[in-house]
Biotite code that builds the C-alpha atoms (Angstrom):
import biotite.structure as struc

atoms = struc.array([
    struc.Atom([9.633, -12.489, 4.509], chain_id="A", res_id=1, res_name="UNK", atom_name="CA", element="C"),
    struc.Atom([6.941, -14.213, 5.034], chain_id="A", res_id=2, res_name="UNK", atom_name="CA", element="C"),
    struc.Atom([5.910, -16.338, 8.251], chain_id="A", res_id=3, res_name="UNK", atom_name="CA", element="C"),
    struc.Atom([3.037, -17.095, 10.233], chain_id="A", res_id=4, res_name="UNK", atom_name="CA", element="C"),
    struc.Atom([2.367, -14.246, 11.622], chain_id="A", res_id=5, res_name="UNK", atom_name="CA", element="C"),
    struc.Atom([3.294, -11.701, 9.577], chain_id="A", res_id=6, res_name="UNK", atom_name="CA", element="C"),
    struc.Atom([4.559, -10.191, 5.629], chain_id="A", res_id=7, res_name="UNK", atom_name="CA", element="C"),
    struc.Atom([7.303, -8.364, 5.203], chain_id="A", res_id=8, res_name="UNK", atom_name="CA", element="C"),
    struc.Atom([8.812, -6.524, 1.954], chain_id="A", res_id=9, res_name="UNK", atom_name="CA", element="C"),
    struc.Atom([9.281, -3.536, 0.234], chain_id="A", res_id=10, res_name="UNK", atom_name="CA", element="C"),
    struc.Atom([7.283, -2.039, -2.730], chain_id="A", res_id=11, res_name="UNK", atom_name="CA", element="C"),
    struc.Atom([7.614, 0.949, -5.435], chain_id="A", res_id=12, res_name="UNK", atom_name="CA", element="C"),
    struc.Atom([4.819, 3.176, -6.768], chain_id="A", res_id=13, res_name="UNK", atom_name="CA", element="C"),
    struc.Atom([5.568, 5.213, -9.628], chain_id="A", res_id=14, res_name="UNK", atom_name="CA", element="C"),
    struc.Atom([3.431, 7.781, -11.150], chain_id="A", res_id=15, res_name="UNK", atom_name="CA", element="C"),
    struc.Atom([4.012, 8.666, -15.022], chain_id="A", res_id=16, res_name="UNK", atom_name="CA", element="C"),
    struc.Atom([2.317, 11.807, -16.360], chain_id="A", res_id=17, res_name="UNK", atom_name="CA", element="C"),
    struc.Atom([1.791, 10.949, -20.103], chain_id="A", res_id=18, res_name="UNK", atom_name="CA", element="C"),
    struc.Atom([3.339, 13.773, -22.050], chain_id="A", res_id=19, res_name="UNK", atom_name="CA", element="C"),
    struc.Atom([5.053, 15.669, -18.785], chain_id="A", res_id=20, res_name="UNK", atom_name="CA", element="C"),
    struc.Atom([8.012, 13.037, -18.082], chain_id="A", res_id=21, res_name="UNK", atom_name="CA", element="C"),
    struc.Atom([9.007, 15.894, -15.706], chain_id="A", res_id=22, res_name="UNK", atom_name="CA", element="C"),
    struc.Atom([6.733, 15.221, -13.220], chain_id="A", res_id=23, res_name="UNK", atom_name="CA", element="C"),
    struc.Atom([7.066, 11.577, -13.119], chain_id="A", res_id=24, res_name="UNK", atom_name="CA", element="C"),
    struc.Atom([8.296, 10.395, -9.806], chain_id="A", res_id=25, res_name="UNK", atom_name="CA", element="C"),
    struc.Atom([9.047, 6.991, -7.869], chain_id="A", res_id=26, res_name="UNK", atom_name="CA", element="C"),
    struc.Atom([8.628, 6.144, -4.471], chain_id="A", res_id=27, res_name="UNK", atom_name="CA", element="C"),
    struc.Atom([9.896, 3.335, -2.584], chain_id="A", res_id=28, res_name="UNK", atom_name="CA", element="C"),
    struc.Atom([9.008, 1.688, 1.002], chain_id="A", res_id=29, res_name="UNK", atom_name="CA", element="C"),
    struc.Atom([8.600, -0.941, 3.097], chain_id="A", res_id=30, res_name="UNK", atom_name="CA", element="C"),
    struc.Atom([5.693, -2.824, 4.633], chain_id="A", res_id=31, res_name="UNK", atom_name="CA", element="C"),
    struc.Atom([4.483, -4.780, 7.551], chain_id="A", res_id=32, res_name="UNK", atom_name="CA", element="C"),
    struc.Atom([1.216, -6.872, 7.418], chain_id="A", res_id=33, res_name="UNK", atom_name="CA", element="C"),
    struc.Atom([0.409, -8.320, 10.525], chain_id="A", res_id=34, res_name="UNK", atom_name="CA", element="C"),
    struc.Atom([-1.531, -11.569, 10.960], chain_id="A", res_id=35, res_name="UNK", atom_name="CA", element="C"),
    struc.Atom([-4.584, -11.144, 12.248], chain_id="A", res_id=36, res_name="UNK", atom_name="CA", element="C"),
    struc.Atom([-5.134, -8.114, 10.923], chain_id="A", res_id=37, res_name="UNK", atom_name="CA", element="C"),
    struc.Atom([-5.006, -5.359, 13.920], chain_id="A", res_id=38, res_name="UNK", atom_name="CA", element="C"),
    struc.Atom([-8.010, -3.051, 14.682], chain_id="A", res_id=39, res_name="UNK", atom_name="CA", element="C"),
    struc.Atom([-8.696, -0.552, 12.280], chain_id="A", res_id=40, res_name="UNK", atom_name="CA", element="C"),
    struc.Atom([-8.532, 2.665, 13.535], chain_id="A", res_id=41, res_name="UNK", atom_name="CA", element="C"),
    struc.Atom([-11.420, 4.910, 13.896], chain_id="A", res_id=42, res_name="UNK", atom_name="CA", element="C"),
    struc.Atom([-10.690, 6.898, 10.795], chain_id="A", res_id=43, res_name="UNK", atom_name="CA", element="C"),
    struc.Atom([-10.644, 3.940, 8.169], chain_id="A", res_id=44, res_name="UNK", atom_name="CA", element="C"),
    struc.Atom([-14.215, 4.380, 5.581], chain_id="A", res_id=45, res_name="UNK", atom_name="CA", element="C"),
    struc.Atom([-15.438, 0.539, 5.211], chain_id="A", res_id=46, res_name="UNK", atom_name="CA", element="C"),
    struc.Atom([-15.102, 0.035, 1.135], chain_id="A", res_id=47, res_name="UNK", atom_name="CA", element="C"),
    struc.Atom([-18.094, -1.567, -0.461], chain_id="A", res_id=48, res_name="UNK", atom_name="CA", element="C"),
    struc.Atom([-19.360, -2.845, -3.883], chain_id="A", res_id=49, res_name="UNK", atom_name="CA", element="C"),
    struc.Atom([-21.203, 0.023, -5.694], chain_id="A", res_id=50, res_name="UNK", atom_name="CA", element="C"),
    struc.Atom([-24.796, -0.979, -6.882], chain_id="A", res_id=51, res_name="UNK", atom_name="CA", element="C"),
])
């Protein structure tokens, strides 16, 4: 869903281990992202462009 204030959906991540298909696992989940972004808290590292 989508509107104009925020996303909503759900996502999957799975991780393959090439030659170890025993470890390969898949996680699902749901998501919120909120228009305007809220305040990061105090424990997010700022990403930036390496040199």
């Amino acid at each position: 869903m989508v509107s104009a204030t925020q996303v909503r959906g759900t996502g999957s991540l799975i991780s393959a281990v090439p030659g170890k298909p025993f470890l390969t696992t898949t996680n699902f989940g749901t998501f919120v992202l909120l228009k305007p972004p809220v305040q990061p808290s105090t424990n997010q590292v700022d990403l930036v462009t390496a040199p």
